[in-house]
C-alpha positions in Angstrom: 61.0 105.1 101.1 59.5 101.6 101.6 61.9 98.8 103.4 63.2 96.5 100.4 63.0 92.7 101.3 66.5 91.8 102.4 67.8 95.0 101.5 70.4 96.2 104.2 71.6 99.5 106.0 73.2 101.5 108.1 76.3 103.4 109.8 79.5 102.7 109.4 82.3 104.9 111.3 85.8 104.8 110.3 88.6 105.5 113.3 92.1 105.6 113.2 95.3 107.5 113.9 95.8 110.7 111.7 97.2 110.3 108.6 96.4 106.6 108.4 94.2 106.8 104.6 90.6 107.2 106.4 89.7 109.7 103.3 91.6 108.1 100.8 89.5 105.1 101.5 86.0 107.2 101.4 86.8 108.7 98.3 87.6 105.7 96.6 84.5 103.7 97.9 82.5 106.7 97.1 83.8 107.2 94.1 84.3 110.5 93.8 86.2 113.6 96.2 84.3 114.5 99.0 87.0 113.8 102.2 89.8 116.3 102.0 93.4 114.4 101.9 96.3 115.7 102.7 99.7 114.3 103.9 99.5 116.2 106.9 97.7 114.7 110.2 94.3 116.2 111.9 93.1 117.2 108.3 89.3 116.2 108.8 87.7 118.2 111.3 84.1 117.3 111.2 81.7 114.1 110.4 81.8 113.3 107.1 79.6 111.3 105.7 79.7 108.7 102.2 76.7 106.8 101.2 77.2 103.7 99.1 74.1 102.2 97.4 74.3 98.8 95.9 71.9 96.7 94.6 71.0 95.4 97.9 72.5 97.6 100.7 73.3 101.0 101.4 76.1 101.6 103.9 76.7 105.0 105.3 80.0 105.7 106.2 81.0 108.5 109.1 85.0 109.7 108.5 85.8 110.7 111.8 88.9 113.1 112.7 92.3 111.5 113.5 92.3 110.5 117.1 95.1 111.9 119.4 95.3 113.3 122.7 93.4 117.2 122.5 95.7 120.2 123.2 93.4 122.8 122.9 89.5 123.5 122.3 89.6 122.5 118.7 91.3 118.8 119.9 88.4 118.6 122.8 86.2 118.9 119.9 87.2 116.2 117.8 88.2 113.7 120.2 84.0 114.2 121.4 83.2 113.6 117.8 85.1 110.7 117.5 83.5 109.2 120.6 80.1 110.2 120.0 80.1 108.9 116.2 81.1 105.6 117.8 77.6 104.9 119.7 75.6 105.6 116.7 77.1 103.2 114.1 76.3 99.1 113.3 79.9 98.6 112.9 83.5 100.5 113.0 86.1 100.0 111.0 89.6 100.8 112.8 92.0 101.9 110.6 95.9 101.2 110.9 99.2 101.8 108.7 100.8 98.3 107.2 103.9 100.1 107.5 103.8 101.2 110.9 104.1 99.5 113.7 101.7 100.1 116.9 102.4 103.1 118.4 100.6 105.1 121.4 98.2 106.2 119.2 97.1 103.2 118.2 96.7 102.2 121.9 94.6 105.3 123.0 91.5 104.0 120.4 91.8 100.2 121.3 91.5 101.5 125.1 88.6 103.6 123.0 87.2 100.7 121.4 87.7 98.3 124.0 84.6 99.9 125.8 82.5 99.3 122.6 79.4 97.1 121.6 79.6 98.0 118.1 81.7 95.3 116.0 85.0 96.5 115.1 86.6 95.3 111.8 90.0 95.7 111.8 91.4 97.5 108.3 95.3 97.2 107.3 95.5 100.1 105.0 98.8 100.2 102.8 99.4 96.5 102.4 101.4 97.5 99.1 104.2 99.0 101.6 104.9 95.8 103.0 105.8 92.8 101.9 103.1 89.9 102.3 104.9 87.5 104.5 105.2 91.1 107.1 101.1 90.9 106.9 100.5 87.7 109.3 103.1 89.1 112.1 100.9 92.7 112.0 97.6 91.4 112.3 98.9 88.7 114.8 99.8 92.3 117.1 97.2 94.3 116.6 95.1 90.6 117.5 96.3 90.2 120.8 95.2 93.5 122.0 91.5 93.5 121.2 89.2 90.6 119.5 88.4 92.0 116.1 84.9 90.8 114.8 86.9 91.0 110.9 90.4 91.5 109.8 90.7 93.1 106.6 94.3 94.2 104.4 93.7 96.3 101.6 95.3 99.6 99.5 92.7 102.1 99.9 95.1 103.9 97.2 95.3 101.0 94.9 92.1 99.9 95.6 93.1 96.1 96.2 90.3 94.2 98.5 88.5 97.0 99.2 85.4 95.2 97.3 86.2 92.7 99.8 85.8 95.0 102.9 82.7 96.3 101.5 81.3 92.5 101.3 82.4 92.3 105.1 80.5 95.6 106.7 77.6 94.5 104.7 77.2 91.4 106.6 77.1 93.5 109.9 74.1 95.6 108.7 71.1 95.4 109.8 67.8 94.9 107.5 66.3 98.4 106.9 65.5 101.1 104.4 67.4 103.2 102.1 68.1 106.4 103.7 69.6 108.7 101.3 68.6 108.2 97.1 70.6 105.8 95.0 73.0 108.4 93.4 73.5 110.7 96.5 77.1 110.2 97.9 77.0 113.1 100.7 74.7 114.3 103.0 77.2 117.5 103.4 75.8 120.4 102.2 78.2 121.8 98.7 79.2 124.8 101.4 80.7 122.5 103.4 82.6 120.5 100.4 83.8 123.3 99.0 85.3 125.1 102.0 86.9 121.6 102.5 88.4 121.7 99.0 89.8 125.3 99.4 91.3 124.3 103.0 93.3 121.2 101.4 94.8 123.1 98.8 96.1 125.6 101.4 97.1 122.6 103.4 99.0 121.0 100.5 100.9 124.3 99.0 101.7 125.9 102.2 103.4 122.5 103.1 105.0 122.4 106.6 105.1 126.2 107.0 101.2 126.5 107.9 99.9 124.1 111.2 96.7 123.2 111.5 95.3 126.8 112.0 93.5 127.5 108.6 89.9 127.7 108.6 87.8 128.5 105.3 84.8 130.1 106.1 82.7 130.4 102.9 80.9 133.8 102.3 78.8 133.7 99.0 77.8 130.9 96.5 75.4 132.6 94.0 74.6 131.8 90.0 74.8 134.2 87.9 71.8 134.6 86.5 71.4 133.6 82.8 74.8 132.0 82.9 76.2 128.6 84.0 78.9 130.3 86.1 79.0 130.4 89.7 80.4 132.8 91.7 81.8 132.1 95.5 83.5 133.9 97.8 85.7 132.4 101.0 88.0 133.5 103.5 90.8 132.0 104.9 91.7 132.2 108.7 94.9 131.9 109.8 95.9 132.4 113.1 98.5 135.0 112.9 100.0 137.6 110.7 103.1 136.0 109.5 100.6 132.7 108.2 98.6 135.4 106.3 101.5 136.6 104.6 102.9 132.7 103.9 99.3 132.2 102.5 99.1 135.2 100.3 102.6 134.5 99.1 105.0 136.8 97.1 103.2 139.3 95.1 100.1 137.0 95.7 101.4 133.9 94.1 100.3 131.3 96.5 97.2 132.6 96.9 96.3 132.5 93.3 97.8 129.0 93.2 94.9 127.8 95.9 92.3 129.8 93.9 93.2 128.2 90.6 93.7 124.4 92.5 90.6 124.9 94.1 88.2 125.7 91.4 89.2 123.0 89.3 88.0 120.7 91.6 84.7 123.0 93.0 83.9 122.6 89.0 84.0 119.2 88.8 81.8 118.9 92.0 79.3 121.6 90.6 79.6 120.6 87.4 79.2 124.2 86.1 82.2 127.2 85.5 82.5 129.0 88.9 84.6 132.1 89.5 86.7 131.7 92.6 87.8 134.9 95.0 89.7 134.6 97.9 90.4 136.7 100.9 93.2 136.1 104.0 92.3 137.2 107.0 93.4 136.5 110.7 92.0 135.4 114.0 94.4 135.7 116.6 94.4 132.1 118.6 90.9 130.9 116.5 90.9 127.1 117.6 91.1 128.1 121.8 87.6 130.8 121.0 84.4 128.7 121.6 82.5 131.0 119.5 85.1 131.6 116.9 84.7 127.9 116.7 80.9 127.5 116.4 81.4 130.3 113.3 83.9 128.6 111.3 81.5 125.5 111.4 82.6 123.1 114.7 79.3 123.1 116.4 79.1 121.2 119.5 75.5 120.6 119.8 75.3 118.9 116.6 77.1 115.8 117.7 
C-alpha cells in the first residue's frame, strides 16, 4: 500500500507483571476477543498482535507474556520474547496495577526497561480500584524509578481514558504506511485464536486445580462442504494423569463445559456454526521438552 501523507504507524509492545490487564486492554482497543484473559497469571504465551486503524494512523500492538523470573524452559521462552519484542517497537507501554503497590516484579522490568531506547509510557490500569487522591502518590513511585516519556491512568475494563492513551502512542509513531488492511485486527492465524479460546476456558473452569500446564494443540479445522458449519478438532495437554482426569471431569462434565464455552466464542470469531470435539491427553513434564515445545506452538526461531 502507498504511504498516506501524515498518516502514522507502527509497533507498540505492551509489558507488565502477570495478571496486570495487558489483554483486557487489547481486547477492548481492538474491539473484539483476540487476547485470552484469565484471572490466573502467565496466561499469554506467545506474541500477540492487535492492529488499530484510524483515520490517520495504524498502531500495532504486541501483548507480550507476563514478565517473571523463568523456572523452567517454557519461562526461558517467554522472558526471550518479552525482551526481543522490546527492540522491535516505536514505543512500550508498561503496564502496572492501581491497586498494587510496587513489588519485585515490577522492579525486574524497570531494570528491563531501564536498558531501553524505545519511549516507555507508563499505563495505571485499574484506576477505578483506587481512590483518585491514591493516583498522584502511585505515579509519584513508580516516577522516581525510571523517567517515563508519558504517564497514563485508565480502566482498561471500564474503558475510561483509554481514547486518551491511544492519542498518546500515536504521537510516538513514526510517519509510514498501513501495514495490515483497515478492518484486519490480528495477524494470528484463526488456529492460533482458537486454540487460545479453548485453553482459557480450561483455564477459567478448572480454576486453581490446573497450573499452567495445559496446552491446546489444534488438530483439524475443515468446512463441511455445502454447509456453513465448521468442524474442529483439539487436544488438550496436561501434564499428568490426575490433570486429565480434573479436565475431563465427572462422567465428562467439565470437559463438555469447555466444549460448549468454547464454541460459542469460536462462532462468533468465525462467524459460521462450528461443531467442537475435544480430546485430553498427557505429556509427562511438556513445558521442560524443547521439542514438545516447538509442537505445541513456542517456536524459538520465530522471535
Amino acid at each position: 500500500m502507498g504511504q498516506n501523507d501524515g498518516f502514522r504507524s507502527g509497533f507498540i509492545s505492551i509489558i507488565g507483571r502477570p495478571n496486570v490487564g495487558k489483554s483486557t486492554f487489547l481486547n477492548r482497543v481492538v474491539g473484539q476477543k483476540i487476547a485470552i484473559m484469565s484471572d490466573k497469571p502467565q496466561t499469554t504465551r506467545n506474541k500477540v498482535q492487535g492492529v488499530v486503524t484510524t483515520g490517520d494512523s495504524q498502531m500495532i500492538f504486541i501483548d507480550t507474556p507476563g514478565v517473571h523470573k523463568p523456572k523452567h524452559k517454557l519461562g526461558d521462552f517467554m522472558m526471550k520474547v518479552a525482551k526481543n519484542t522490546l527492540k522491535e517497537v516505536d514505543a512500550v507501554l508498561f503496564m502496572v496495577n492501581a491497586d498494587e503497590r510496587i513489588g519485585k516484579g515490577d522492579r525486574f522490568i524497570i531494570e528491563m526497561l531501564a536498558e531501553s531506547k524505545t519511549p516507555i509510557i507508563l499505563v495505571i490500569n485499574k484506576i477505578d480500584l483506587v481512590h483518585p487522591d491514591e493516583l498522584i502518590e502511585i505515579i509519584g513511585s513508580y516516577k522516581d524509578l525510571l523517567a517515563f516519556a508519558e504517564v497514563v491512568p485508565i480502566s482498561a475494563l471500564q474503558g475510561n481514558n483509554v481514547d486518551r492513551l491511544l492519542d498518546v502512542v500515536k504521537a510516538y509513531l513514526p510517519e509510514g504506511p498501513q501495514y495490515y488492511p483497515a478492518d484486519q485486527v490480528t495477524d494470528h492465524p484463526e488456529r492460533f485464536i482458537i486454540s487460545e479460546l479453548i485453553r482459557e476456558k480450561a483455564l477459567h473452569l478448572t480454576r486453581e486445580e490446573i497450573p499452567h500446564s495445559i496446552a491446546v494443540v489444534i488438530e483439524r479445522i475443515a468446512k463441511r462442504e455445502g454447509e456453513e458449519t465448521v468442524d474442529i478438532q483439539a487436544t488438550i495437554i496436561v501434564e499428568r494423569d490426575s490433570q486429565k482426569g480434573i479436565v475431563i471431569g465427572k462422567r465428562g462434565a467439565l470437559l463438555k463445559e469447555i466444549g460448549t464455552r468454547a464454541r460459542k466464542d469460536i462462532e462468533m470469531l468465525l462467524g459460521s456454526k462450528v461443531y467442537l470435539e475435544l480430546w485430553v491427553k498427557v505429556q509427562k513434564d511438556w513445558r521442560n521438552r524443547q521439542s514438545q515445545l516447538r509442537e505445541y506452538g513456542f517456536r524459538e526461531d520465530e522471535y
